[in-house]
BALOBA-1460 file (C-alpha; in Angstrom, 3 decimals):
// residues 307
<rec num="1" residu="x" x="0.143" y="25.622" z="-18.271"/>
<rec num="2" residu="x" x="2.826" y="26.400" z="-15.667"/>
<rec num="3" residu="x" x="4.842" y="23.321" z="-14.221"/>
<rec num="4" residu="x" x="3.410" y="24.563" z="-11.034"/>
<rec num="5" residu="x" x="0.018" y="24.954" z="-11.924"/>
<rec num="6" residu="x" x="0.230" y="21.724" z="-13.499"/>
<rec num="7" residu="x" x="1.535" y="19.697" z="-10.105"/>
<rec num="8" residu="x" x="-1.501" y="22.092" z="-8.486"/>
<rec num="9" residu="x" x="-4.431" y="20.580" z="-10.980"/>
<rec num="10" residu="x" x="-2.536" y="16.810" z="-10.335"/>
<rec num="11" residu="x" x="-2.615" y="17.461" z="-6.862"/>
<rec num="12" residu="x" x="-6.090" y="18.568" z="-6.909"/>
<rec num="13" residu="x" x="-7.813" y="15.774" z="-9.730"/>
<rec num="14" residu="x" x="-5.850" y="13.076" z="-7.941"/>
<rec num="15" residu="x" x="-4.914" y="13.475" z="-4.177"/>
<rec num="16" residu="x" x="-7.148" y="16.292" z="-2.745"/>
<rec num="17" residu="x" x="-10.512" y="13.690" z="-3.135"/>
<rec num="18" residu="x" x="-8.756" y="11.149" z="-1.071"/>
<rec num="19" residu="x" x="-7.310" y="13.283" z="1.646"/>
<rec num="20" residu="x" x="-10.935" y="15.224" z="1.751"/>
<rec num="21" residu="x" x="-12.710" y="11.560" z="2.533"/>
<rec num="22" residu="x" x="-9.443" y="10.374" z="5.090"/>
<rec num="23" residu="x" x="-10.632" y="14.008" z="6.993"/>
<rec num="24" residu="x" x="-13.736" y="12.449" z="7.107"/>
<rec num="25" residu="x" x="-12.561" y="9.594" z="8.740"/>
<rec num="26" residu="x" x="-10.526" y="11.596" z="11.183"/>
<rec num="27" residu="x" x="-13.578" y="13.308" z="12.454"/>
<rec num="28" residu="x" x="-15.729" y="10.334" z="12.477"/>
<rec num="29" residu="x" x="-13.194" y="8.907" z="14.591"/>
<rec num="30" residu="x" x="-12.607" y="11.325" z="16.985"/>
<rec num="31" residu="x" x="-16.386" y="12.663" z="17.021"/>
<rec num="32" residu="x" x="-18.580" y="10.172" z="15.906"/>
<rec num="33" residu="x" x="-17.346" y="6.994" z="18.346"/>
<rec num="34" residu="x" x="-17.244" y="4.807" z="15.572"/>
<rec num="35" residu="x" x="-14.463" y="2.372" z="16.432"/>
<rec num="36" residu="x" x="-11.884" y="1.842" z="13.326"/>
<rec num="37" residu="x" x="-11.178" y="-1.564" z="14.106"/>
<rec num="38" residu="x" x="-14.801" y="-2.614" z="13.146"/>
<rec num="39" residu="x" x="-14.705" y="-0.692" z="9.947"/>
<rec num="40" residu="x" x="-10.874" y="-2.061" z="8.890"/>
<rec num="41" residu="x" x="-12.345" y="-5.440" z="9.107"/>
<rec num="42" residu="x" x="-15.441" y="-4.691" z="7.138"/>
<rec num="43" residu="x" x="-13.284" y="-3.265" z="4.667"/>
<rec num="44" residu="x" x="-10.480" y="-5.818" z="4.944"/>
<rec num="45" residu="x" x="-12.668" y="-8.819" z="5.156"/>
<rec num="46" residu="x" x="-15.882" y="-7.900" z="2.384"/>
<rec num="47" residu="x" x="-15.040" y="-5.168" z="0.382"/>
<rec num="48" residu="x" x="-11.108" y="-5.754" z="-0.711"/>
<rec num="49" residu="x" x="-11.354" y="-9.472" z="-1.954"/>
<rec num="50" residu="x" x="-14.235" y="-7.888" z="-3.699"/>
<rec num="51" residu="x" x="-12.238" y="-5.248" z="-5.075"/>
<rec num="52" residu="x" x="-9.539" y="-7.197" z="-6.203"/>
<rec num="53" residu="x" x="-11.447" y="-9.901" z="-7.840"/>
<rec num="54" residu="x" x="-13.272" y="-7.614" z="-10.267"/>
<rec num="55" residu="x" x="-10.312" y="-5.103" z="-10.358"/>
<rec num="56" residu="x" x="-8.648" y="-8.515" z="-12.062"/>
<rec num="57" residu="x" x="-11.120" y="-10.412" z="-14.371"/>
<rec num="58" residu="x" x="-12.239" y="-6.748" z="-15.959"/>
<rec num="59" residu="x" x="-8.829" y="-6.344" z="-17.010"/>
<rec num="60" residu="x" x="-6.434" y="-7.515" z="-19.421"/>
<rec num="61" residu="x" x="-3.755" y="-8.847" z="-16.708"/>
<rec num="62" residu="x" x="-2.060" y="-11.855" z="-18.476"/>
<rec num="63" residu="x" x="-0.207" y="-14.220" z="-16.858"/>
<rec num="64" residu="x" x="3.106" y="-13.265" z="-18.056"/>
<rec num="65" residu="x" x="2.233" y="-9.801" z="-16.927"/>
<rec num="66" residu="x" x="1.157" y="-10.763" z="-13.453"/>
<rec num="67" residu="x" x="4.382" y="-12.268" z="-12.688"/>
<rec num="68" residu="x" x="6.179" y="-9.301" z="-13.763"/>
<rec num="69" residu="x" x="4.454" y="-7.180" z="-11.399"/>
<rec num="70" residu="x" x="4.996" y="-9.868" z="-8.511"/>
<rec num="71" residu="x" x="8.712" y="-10.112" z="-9.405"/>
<rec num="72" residu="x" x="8.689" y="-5.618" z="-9.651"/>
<rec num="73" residu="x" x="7.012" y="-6.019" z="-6.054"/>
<rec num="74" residu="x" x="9.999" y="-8.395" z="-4.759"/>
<rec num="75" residu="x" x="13.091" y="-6.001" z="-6.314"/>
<rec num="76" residu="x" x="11.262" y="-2.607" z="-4.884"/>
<rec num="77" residu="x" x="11.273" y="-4.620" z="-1.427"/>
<rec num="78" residu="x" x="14.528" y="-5.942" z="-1.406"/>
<rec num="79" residu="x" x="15.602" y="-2.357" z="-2.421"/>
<rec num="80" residu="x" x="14.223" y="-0.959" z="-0.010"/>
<rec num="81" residu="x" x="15.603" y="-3.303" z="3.029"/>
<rec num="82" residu="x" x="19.082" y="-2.782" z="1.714"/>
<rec num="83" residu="x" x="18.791" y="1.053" z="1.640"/>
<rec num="84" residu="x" x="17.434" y="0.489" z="4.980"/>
<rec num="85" residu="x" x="20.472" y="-1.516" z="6.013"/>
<rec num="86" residu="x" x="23.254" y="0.656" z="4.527"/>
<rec num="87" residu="x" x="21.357" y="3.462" z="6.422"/>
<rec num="88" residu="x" x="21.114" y="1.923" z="9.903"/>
<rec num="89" residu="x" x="25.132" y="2.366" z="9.651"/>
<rec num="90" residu="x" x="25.729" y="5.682" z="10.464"/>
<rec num="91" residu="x" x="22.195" y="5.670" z="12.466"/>
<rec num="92" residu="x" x="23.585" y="3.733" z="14.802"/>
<rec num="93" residu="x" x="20.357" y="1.736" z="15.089"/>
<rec num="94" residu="x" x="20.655" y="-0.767" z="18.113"/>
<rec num="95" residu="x" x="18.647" y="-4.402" z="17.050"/>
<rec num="96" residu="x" x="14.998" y="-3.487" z="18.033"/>
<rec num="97" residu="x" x="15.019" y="0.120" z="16.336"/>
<rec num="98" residu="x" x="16.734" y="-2.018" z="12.979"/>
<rec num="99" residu="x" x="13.842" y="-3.769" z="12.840"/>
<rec num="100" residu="x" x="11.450" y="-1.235" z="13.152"/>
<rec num="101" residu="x" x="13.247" y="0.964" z="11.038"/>
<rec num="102" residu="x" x="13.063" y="-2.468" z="8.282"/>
<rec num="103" residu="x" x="9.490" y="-3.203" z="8.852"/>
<rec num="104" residu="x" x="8.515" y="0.660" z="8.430"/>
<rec num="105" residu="x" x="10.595" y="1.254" z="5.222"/>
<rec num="106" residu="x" x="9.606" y="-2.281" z="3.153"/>
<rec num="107" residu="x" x="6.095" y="-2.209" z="4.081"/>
<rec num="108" residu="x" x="4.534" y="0.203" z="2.034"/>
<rec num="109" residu="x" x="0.376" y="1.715" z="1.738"/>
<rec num="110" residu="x" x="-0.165" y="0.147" z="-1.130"/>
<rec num="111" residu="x" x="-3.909" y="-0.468" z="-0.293"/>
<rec num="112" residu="x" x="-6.446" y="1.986" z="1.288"/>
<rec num="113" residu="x" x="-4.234" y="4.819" z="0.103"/>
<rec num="114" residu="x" x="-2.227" y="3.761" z="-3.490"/>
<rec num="115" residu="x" x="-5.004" y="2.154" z="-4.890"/>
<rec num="116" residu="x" x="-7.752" y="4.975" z="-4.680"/>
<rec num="117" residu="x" x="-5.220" y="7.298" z="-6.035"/>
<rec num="118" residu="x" x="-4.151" y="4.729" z="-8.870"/>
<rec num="119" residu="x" x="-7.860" y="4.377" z="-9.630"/>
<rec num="120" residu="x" x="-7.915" y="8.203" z="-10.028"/>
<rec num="121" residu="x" x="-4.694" y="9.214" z="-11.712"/>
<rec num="122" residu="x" x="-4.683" y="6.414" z="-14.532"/>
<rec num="123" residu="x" x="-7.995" y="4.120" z="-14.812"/>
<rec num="124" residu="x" x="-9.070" y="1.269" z="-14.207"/>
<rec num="125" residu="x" x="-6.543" y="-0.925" z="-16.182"/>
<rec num="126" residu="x" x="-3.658" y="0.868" z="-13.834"/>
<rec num="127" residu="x" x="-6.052" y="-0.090" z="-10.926"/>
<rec num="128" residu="x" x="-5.812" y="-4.050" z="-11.965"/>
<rec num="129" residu="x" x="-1.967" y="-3.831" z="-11.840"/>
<rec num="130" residu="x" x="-1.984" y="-2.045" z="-8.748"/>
<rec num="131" residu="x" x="-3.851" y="-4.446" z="-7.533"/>
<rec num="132" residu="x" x="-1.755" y="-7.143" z="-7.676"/>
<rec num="133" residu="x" x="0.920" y="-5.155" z="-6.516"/>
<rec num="134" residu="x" x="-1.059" y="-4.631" z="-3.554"/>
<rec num="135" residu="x" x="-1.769" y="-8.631" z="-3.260"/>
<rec num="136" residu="x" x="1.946" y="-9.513" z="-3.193"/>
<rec num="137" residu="x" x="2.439" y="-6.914" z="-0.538"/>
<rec num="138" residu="x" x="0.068" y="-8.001" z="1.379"/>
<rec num="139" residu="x" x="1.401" y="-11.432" z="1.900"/>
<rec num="140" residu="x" x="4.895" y="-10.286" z="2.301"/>
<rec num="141" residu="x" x="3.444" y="-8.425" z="5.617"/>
<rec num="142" residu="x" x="1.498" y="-10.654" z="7.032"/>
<rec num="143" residu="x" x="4.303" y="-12.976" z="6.829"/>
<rec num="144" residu="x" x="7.757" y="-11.449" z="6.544"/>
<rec num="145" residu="x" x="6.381" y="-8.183" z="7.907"/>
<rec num="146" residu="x" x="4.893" y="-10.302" z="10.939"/>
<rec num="147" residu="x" x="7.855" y="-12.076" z="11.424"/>
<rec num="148" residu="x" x="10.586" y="-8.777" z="11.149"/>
<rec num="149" residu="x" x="7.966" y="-7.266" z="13.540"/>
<rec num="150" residu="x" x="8.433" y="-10.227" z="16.268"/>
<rec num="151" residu="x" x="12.525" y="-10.204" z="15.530"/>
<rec num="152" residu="x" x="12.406" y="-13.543" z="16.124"/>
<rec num="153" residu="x" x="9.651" y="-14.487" z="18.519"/>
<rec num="154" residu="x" x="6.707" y="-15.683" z="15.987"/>
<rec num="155" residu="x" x="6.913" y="-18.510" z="14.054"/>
<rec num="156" residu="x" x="6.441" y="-19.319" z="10.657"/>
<rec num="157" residu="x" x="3.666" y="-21.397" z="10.784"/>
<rec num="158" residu="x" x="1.888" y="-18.668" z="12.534"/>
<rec num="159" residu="x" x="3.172" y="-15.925" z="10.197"/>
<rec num="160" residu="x" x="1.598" y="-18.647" z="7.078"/>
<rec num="161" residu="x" x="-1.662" y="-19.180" z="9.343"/>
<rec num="162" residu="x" x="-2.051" y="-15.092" z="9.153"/>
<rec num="163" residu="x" x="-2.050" y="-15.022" z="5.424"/>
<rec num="164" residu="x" x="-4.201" y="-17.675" z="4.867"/>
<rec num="165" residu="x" x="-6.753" y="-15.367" z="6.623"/>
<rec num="166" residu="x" x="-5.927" y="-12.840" z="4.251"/>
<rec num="167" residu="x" x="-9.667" y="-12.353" z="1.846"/>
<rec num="168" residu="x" x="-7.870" y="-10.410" z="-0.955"/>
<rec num="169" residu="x" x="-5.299" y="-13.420" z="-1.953"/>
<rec num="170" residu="x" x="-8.534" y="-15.845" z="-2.304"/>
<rec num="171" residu="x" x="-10.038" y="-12.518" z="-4.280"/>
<rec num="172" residu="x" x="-6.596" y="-12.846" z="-6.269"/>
<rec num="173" residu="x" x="-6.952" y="-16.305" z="-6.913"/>
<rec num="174" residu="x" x="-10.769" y="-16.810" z="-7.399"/>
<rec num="175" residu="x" x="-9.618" y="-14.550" z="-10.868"/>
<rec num="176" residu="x" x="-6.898" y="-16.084" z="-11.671"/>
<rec num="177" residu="x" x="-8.890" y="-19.333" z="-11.903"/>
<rec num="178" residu="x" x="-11.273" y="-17.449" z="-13.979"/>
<rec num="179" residu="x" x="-9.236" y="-15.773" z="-16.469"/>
<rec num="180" residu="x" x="-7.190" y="-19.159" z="-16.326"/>
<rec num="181" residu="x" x="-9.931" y="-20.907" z="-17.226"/>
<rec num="182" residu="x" x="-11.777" y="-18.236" z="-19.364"/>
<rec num="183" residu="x" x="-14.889" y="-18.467" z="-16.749"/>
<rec num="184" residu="x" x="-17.823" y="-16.477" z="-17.950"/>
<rec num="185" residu="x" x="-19.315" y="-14.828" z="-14.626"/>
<rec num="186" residu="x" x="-22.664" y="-14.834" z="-14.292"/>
<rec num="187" residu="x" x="-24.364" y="-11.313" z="-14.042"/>
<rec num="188" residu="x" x="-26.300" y="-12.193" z="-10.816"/>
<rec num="189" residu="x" x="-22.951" y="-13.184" z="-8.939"/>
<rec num="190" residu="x" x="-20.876" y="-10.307" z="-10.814"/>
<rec num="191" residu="x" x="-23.379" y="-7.538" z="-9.812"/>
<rec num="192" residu="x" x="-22.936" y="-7.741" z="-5.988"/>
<rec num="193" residu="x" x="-18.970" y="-8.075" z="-6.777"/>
<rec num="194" residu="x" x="-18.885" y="-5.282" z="-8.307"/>
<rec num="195" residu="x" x="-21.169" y="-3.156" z="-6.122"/>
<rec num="196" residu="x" x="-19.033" y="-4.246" z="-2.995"/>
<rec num="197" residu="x" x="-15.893" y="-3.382" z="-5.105"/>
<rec num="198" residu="x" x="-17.255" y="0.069" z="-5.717"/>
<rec num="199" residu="x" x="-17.360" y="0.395" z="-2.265"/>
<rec num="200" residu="x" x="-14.402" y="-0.791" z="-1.274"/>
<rec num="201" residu="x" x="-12.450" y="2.351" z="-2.382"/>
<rec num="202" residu="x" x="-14.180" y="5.277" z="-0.392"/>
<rec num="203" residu="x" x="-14.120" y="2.610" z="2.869"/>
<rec num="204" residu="x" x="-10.498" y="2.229" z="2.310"/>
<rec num="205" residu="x" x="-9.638" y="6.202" z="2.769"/>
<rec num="206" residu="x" x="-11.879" y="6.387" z="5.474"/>
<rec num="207" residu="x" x="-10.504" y="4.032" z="7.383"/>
<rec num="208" residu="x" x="-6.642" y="5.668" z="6.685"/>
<rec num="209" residu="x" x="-8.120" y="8.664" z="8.429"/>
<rec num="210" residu="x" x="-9.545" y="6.781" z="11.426"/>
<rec num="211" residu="x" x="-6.499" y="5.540" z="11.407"/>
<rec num="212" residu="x" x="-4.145" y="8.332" z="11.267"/>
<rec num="213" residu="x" x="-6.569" y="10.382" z="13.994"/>
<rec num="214" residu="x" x="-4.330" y="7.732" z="16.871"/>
<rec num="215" residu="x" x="-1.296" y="9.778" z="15.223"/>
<rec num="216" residu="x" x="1.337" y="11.093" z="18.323"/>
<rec num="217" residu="x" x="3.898" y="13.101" z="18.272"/>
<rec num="218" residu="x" x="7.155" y="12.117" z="16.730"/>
<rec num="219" residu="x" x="9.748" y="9.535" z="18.212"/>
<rec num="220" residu="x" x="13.256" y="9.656" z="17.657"/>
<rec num="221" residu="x" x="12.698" y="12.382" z="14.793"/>
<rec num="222" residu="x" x="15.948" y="11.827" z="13.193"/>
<rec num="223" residu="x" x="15.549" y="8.256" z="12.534"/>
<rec num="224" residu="x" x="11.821" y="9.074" z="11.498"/>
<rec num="225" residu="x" x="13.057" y="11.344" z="8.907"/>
<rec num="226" residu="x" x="15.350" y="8.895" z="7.427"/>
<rec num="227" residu="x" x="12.645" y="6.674" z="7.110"/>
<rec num="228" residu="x" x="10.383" y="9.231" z="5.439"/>
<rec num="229" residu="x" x="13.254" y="9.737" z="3.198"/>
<rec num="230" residu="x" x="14.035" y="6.078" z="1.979"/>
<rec num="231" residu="x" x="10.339" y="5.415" z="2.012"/>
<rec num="232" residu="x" x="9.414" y="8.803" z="-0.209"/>
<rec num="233" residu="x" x="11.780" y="9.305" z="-2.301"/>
<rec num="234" residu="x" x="15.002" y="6.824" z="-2.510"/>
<rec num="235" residu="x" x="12.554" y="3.502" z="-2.888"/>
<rec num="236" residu="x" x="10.859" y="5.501" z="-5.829"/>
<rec num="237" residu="x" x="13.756" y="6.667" z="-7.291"/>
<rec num="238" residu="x" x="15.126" y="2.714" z="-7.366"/>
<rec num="239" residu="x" x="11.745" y="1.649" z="-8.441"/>
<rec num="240" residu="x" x="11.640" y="3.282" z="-11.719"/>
<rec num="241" residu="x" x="14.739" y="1.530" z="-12.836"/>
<rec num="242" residu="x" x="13.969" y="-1.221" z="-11.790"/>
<rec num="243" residu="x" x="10.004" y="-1.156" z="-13.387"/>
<rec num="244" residu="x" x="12.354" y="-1.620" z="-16.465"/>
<rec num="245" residu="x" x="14.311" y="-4.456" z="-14.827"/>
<rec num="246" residu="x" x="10.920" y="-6.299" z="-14.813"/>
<rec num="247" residu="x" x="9.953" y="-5.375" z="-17.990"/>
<rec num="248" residu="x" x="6.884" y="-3.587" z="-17.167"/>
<rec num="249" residu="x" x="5.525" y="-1.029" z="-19.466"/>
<rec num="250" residu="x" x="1.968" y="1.651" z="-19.839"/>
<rec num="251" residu="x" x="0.156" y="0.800" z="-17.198"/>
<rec num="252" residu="x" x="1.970" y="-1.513" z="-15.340"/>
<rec num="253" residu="x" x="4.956" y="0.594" z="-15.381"/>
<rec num="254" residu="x" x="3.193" y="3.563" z="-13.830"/>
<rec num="255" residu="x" x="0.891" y="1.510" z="-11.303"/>
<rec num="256" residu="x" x="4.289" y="-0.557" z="-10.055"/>
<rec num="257" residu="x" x="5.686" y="2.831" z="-9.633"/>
<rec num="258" residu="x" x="2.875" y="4.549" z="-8.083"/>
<rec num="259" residu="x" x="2.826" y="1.451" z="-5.684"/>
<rec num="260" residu="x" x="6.808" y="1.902" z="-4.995"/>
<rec num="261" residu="x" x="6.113" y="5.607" z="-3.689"/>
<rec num="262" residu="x" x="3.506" y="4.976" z="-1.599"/>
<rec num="263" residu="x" x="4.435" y="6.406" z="2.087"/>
<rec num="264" residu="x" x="4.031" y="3.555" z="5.307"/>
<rec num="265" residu="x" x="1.619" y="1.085" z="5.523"/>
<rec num="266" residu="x" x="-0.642" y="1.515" z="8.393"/>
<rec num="267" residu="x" x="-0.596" y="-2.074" z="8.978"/>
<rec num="268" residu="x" x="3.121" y="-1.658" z="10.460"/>
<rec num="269" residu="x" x="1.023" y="0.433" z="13.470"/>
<rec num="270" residu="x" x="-0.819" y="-3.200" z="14.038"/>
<rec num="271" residu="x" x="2.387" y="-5.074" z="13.866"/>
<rec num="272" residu="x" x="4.394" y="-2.853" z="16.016"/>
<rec num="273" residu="x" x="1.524" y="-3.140" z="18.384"/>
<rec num="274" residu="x" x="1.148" y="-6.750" z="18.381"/>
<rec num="275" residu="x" x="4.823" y="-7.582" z="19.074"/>
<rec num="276" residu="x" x="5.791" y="-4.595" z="20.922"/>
<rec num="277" residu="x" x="8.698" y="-3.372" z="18.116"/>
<rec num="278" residu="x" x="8.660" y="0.423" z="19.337"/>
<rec num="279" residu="x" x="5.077" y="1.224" z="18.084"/>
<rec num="280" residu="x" x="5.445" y="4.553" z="19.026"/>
<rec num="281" residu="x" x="8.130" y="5.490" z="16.628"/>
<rec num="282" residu="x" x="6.033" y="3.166" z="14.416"/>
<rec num="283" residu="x" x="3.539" y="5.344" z="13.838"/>
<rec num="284" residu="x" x="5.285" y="8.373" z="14.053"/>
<rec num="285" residu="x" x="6.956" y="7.801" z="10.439"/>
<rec num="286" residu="x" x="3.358" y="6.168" z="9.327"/>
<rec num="287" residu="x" x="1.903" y="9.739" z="10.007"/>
<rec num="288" residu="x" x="4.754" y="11.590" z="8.821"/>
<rec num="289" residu="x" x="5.051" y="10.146" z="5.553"/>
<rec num="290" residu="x" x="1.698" y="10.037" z="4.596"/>
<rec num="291" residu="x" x="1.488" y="13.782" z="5.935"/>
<rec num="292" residu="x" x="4.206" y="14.411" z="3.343"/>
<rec num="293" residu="x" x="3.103" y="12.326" z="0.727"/>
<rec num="294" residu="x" x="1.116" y="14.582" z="-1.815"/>
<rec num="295" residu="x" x="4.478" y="16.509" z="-2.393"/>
<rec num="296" residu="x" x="6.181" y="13.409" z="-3.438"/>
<rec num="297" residu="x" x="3.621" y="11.558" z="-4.785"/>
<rec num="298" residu="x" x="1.966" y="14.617" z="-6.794"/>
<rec num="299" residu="x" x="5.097" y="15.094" z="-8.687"/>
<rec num="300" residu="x" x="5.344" y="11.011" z="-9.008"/>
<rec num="301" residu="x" x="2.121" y="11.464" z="-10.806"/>
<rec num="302" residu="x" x="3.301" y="14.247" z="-12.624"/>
<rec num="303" residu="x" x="6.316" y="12.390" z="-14.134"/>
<rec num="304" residu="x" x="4.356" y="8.713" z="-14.955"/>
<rec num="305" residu="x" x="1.674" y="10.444" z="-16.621"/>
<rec num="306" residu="x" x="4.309" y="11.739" z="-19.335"/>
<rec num="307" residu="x" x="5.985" y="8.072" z="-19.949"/>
């Protein structure tokens, strides 16, 4: 096989099912007049604590390896916010574009869009580090991304108050009791876990394509770009040395990875939004980059499934 035909049949097995189902969502969202913020929560409220939770005590996640892939999350985000800030140099970037520019490169899709694809690309046990990627991430923006979105103007009680409304860290921790304590679930409560955690994939994608139908055109396309760029292809590129860093390995070497190539995190749109940090640029680089994504993350793939 070809090197191209090979990144085609990646592209294909891995990415093609998950943009097919986020079309979906972009024409239920445009046609059917199905509003995305009641599906997020759905999603964000039942089905990812679910997710996670089984995701976790189905794998074989120690702690030792858990804190590797919290302290892999931390390095890939510092990276990223000081390519960022060695960037905004010769951008010119007055303070309110910096901290767009910040929130849009260090908060990464490492949920409705990385885990699918993890799922997909290397199994389940990838899907339990990914995970827990996707839990540290999580709190970092709804409290440092919260707080870099307000520059200033939310406080950090509020910015702790958010996360504590966050299902999937409860998800995170209800398993790390249980593998802690070496729980036996019961079937009857594991069976609707599990059912809602099946779920929770397919929901995810869809609601990254209700979400991407608001898309608008670009703002300030140079800065955009440079964005796209840190976001696809320097943060990876820093990630997989420092994967080794954190000594993670298999799995947990290509999940973190995966993870650290993800393109923006929708959520920045919300944050943006809420605080008024230039939403429209915003979501110019969330579309962008996850526009451009398969060519950077198909040859991601590519590369971590030789390693």
């Amino acid at each position: 096989m070809s090197a191209a035909e090979l990144l085609v049949s990646i592209f294909v097995s891995n990415l093609l099912p998950v943009f097919a189902i986020a079309g979906v969502g972009v024409l239920v969202a445009r046609f059917g007049a199905v509003p995305v913020q009641a599906v997020s929560r759905l999603t964000f409220r039942a089905l990812t604590p679910a997710l996670v939770f089984d995701a976790l005590v189905n794998s074989s996640v120690g702690g030792d390896q858990f804190g590797r892939m919290v302290l892999f999350y931390l390095l890939v985000a510092t990276s990223a916010a000081v390519i960022a800030t060695a960037a905004a140099i010769p951008l010119r970037l007055d303070r309110q574009m910096f901290t767009a520019f910040l929130l849009v490169v260090v908060c990464s899709n490492t949920g409705n869009y990385a885990l699918p694809v993890a799922r997909l690309a290397f199994g389940r046990e990838a899907l339990a580090f990914a995970s827990v990627y996707f839990v540290a991430s999580s709190i970092f923006s709804y409290t440092g991304g919260a707080l870099l979105a307000a520059s200033g103007r939310a406080s950090l009680r509020s910015a702790v108050a958010t996360v504590a409304r966050v299902p999937a860290i409860y998800g995170a921790a209800a398993a790390a009791l249980a593998m802690t304590l070496d729980i036996d679930i019961p079937q009857p409560v594991m069976t609707p876990i599990s059912l809602l955690s099946d779920a929770a994939l397919p929901m995810m994608i869809l609601v990254l394509g209700m979400q991407l139908e608001r898309a608008t055109r670009p703002d300030r396309p140079g800065v955009v770009a440079a964005a796209v760029l840190i976001s696809l292809v320097l943060t990876p590129l820093a990630a997989m040395g420092l994967a080794r860093v954190a000594g993670l390995q298999g799995a947990a070497y290509q999940a973190g990875v995966l993870q650290a190539s993800m393109p923006t995190a929708v959520i920045t749109t919300i944050l943006a939004l809420e605080f008024n940090t230039l939403p429209n640029f915003v979501t110019s680089v969330v579309f962008v980059s996850t526009v451009l994504s398969p060519l950077t993350v198909t040859l991601m793939i590519a590369y971590l499934q030789r390693v």
